[in-house]
N, C-alpha and C positions, 0 to 999 in steps of 0.2 A: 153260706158262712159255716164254716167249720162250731162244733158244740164248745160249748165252752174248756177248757185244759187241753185240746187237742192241736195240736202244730200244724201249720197249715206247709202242704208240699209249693214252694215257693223255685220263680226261676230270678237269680241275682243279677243284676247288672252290674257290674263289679268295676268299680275304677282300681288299678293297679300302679305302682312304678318300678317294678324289677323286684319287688319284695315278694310278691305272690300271693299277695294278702289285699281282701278290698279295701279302697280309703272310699272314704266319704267326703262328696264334695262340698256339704256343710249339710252342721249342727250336727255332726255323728251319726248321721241316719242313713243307712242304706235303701239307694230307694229298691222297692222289689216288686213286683207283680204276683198276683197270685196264677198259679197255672194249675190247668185242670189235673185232678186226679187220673184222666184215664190217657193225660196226652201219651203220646210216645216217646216225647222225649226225655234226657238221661234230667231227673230230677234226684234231689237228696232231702234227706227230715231235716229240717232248719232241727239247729242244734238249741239248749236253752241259754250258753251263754254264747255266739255266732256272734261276732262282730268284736267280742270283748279283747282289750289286748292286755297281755299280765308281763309286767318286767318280773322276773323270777331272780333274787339274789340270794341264794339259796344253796345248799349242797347235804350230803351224806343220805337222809333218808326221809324226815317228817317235813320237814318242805318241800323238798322234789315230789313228796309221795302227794303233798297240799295241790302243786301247781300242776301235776298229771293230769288229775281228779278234774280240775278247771280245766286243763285241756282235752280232757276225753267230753267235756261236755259243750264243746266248740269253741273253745279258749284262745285265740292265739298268741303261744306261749313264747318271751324270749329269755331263754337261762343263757344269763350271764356268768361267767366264769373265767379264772386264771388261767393266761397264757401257761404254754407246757404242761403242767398238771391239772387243769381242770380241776372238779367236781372230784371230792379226795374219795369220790365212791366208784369212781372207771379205774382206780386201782386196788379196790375191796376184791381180790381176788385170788385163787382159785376160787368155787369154778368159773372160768372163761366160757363164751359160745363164741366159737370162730376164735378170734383175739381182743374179744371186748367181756369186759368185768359183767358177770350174770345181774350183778346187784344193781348193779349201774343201768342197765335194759330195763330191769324190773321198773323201775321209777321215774323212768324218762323219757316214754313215747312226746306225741304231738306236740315237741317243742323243738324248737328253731335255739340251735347255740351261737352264741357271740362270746369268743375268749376276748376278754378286756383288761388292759393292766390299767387298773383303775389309780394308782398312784404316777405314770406314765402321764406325758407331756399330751393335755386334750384326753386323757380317759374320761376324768370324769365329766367334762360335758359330754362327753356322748351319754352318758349315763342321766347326765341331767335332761338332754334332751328327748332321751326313753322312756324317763319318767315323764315327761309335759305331755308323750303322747300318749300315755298309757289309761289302762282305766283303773288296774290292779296293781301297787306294787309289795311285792314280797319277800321279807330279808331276816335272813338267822343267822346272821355277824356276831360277834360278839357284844355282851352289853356295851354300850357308849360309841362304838365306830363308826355307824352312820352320822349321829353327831358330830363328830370329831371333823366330819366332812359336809357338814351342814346338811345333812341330808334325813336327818330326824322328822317326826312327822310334822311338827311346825314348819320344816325346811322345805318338804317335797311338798306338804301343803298352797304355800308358796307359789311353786314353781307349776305345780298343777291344782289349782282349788276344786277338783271331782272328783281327787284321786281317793281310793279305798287303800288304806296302806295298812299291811297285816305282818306285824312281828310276830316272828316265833319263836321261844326262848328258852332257856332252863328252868328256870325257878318263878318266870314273873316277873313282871316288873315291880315287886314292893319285896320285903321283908329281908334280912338280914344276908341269904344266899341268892340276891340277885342280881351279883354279877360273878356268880359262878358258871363255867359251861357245862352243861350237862350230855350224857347219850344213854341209850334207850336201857343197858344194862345196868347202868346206878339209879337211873330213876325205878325198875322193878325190883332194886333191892331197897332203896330210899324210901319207897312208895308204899310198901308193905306189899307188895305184890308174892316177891320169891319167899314170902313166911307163908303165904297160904299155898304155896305150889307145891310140888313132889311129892314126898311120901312120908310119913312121920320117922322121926328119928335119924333121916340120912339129909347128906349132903343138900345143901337149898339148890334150888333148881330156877336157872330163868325159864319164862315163858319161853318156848320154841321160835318165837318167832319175835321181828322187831314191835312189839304191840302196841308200845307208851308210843315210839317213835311214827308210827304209823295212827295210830290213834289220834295224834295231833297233830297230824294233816288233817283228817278226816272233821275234826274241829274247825281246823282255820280255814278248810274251801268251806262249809259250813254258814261259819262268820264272816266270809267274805262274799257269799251269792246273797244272806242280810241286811250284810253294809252296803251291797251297790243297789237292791233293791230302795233303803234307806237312802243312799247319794243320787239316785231317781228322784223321788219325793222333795226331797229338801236341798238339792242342789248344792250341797255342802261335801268338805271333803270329809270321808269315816275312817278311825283309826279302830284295827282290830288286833289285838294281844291274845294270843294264849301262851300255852305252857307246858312243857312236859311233863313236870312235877304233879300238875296240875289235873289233867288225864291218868296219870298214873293214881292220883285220888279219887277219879271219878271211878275208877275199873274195880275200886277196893270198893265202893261206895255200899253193897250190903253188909260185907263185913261189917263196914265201919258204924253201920247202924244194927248190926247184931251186937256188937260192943258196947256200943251206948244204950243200949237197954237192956242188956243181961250181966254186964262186967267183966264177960268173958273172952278171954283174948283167942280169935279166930287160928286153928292150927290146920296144919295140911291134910289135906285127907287124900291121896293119890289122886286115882281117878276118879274118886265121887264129891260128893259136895257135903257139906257139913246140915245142911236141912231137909234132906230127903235121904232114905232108905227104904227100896233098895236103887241104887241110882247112880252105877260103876260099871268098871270092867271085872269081868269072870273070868272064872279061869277054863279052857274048853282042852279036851281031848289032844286040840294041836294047835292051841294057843289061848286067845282072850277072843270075848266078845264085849260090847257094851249094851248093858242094860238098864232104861230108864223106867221104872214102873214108879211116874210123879203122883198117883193117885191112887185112893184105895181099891178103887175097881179093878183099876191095872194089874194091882200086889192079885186080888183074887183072880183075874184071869192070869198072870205069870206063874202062880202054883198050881193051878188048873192045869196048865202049858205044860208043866216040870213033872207031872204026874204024881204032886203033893202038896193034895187041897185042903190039908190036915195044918199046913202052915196057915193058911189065910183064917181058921178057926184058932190058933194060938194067942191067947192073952199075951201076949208079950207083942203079937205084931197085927194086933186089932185094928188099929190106924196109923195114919204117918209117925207124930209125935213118940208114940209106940215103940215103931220100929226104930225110930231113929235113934231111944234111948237103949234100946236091944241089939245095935248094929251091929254088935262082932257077931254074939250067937245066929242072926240073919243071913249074914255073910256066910258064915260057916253051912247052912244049911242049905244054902242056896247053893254053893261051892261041891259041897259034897253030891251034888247030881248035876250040875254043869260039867266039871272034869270028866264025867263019864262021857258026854256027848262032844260027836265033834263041831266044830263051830258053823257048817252051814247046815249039822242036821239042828244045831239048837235056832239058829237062827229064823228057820223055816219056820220050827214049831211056834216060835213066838211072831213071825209075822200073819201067820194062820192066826193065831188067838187074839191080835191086833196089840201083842207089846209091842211098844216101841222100842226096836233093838239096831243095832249094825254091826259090821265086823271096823274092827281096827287095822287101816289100808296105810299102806306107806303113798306115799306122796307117786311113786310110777305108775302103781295099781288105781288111786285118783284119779289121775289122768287118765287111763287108758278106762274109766266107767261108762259104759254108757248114759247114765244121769249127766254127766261132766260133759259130754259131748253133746247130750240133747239141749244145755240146757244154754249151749251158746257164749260161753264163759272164755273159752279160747279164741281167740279172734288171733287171726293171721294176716300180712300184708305183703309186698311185694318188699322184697330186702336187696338192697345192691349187695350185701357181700355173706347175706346167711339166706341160705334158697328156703329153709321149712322154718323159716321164722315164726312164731305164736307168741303172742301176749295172754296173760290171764285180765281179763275187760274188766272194767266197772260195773260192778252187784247192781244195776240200776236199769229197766226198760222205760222207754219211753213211747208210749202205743204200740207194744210191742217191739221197739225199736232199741237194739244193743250201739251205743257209739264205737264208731272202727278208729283204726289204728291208721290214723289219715295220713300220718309221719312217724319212723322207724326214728328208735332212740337216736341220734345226732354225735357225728365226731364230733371233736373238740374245737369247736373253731371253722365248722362244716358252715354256716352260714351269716359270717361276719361279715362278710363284703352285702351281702342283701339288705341284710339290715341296716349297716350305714346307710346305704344308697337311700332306700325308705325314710331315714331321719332325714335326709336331705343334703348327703355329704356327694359330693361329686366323686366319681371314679379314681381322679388326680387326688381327691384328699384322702382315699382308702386306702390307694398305695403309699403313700407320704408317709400316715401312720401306719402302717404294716410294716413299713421299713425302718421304724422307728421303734420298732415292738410293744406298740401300745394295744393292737391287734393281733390275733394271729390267721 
């Protein structure tokens, strides 16, 4: 027997019906055998959610990014979407790779699409009946529209009583702005996020990157591997809500407790943080570096490094606290002998002395690191229509083990006719409604 936490190398007996997915010929179990770790034959890491199926009703970024996440971890995913336009993020574009929206790839591996016009003659029971077979389902509609279609979580409840059903919303479900819709740039101005970003005195700055919106995926697959954990045990269906609003509170959440205990309203500090100094970028000979010296040790081997040990003896930068009320003169003196060195001979000096330092890389130079390539982060697959296709993988090993990219983001409508079939719609009734434009 394999130790305990550890996955055991499994061969499946797979029932299928044209879907490509195994069914279970009762109680949802797949039956499976164990096989030897040294057979020869082609085995794969049973995944940790393997068998799980997720209706994904979802689009733009913190959901999609929610139902990846579950599908990178053996999920099998089906995002539902609008005939013709799909998923309003496959036209989030330039840049393109080949002729598909970058944004759109980024968020949409290991799922299977079904375009559905859910107002269409027979949409929504298809939809009802993806919910009955599902284990997960997942919807960022606007507030009240699944109701409106009975399909709230009392509804789908209903229809499926083990289902995990996980909104994801703007504001919540309670207080005054919740049924407003929200995206990822008003929640980091809303949130207090773009007050503590940039640089004092200029223009407010979003985070670089979708953070709120992404961040709360990162919540809801979270609260949803919980809930079915939970819908295990107690055989009940679990409803799971979060927010963006809500993650974008959680990201401020030091500030927000430097606030409530000092009165002071947290302000930008560029590249350094308002509690630690020296703990930024420099300025170097032919550009910046960043330097974190979080400890007092650190502050004395980084003036040690700099060739001025005459700092770490300064009453003004004795300890953190210290420097952190001495910050500018800090800066300054630290500044006035970084500028002279260039950024890989300061960098050296300080990885010899053991600061912790790095340069500030553009996102090609990233990729192209060797760290970024050892460390297994780009995962590649076979692509029908992009030949050096790569994903950036899920931050996550499992004995060593990175999940692949078992399916390349999905046209629009790339596998509606599968999935009917697997719900149990005959060939004749795929074409009926395809001709009907309820499918595409």
């Amino acid at each position: 027997m394999p130790a305990p936490g550890v996955f055991r190398i499994v061969e499946k007996q797979e029932f299928s019906s044209g879907f490509g997915w195994p069914l279970a010929p009762r109680g949802g179990q797949f039956r499976c055998r164990v096989a030897s770790f040294l057979s020869a034959r082609l085995h794969a890491v049973v995944l940790a959610l393997d068998g799980i199926v997720v209706a994904d009703l979802t689009q733009n970024v913190a959901g999609p990014f929610c139902t990846q996440i579950l599908g990178d971890m053996g999920a099998e995913v089906v995002k539902v979407e609008r005939p013709a336009r799909g998923d309003d993020a496959r036209a989030w574009a330039p840049p393109y790779w080949g002729d598909e929206s970058a944004t759109f790839m980024a968020m949409n591996r290991n799922k299977k699409s079904l375009a559905l016009d859910l107002k269409g003659d027979g949409g929504l029971e298809v939809l009802r009946r993806l919910i009955a077979r599902a284990d997960v389902f997942v919807q960022s509609l606007r507030a009240g529209a699944l109701g409106e279609l009975g399909l709230d979580f009392a509804g789908a409840a209903r229809i499926n009583p083990r289902l995990v059903y996980c909104s994801i919303t703007a504001f919540g479900a309670r207080g005054p702005l919740a049924d407003l819709p929200g995206y990822d740039a008003l929640m980091q101005a809303y949130g207090g996020l773009m007050s503590v970003n940039g640089h004092p005195g200029q223009e407010p700055a979003r985070v670089g990157t979708s953070i709120v919106d992404m961040g709360t995926g990162m919540w809801a697959a979270l609260g949803i591997v919980a809930a079915l954990r939970q819908r295990d045990t107690t055989g009940h269906a679990v409803e799971v809500t979060t927010a963006l609003f809500e993650t974008a509170l959680m990201w401020v959440s030091y500030h927000a407790m430097g606030y409530l205990g000092s009165g002071e309203v947290p302000q930008p500090q560029g590249s350094g943080t308002a509690m630690i100094a020296p703990y930024q970028a420099f300025p170097t000979a032919d550009g910046y570096a960043m330097v974190a010296a979080g400890s007092d040790a650190l502050f004395h081997r980084l003036a040690a490094a700099l060739g001025a040990p005459r700092l770490a003896d300064d009453a003004r930068f004795t300890d953190n606290p210290s420097r952190v009320r001495h910050r500018g003169e800090l800066v300054a003196a630290l500044s006035a002998i970084t500028r002279e060195l260039k950024t890989a001979d300061l960098l050296e000096r300080l990885r010899v002395a053991g600061v912790p330092s790095a340069p500030i890389l553009t996102v090609d130079a990233v990729l192209a690191e060797p760290q970024t390539r050892a460390s297994g982060m780009l995962v590649g697959a076979p692509h029908p229509r992009i030949p050096d296709y790569q994903s950036v993988g899920l931050p996550i090993l499992w004995n060593d083990h990175r999940p692949e990219v078992r399916r390349v983001p999905p046209r629009l409508g790339e596998h509606s006719a599968d999935v009917l079939t697997w719900l149990g719609y005959t060939l004749d009734d795929v074409r009926a409604l395809r001709a009907q434009r309820v499918i595409q």
